[in-house]
C-alpha positions, 0 to 999 in steps of 0.5 A: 720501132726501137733498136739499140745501137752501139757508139765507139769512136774510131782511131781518128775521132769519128764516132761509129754507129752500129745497129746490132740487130741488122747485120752490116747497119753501120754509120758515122758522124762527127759527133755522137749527135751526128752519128745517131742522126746517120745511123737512123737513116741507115736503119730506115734504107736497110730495112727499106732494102730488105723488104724490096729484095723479098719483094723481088725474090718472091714467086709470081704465083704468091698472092700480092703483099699488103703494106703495113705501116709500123 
């Protein structure tokens, strides 16, 4: 799976990471590296977090959910 990410330095030299596609998926790193290693960490734990709130949210009575690798 492939996101575009954005990459802009902030006031005090840090390079910001953000997946525009996923609302309020935001890293940082020292460098541009650094910030791209953390921000597909971030991707990863936001879609983990997403898919763990359905399930959470989901009523007993439906069918259970299949896992699916992609």
């Amino acid at each position: 799976m492939l996101f575009h990410v954005t990459i802009e330095e902030d006031e005090d030299g840090w390079q910001v990471a953000e997946c525009l596609a996923l609302p309020g998926c935001v890293s940082q790193g020292r460098d541009e590296q650094e910030a791209l290693a953390n921000i597909k960490e971030a991707i990863e734990a936001w879609l983990w977090a997403e898919d763990q709130k359905h399930l959470r949210d989901r009523p007993a009575s439906e069918r259970a959910p299949v896992l699916v690798s992609v």
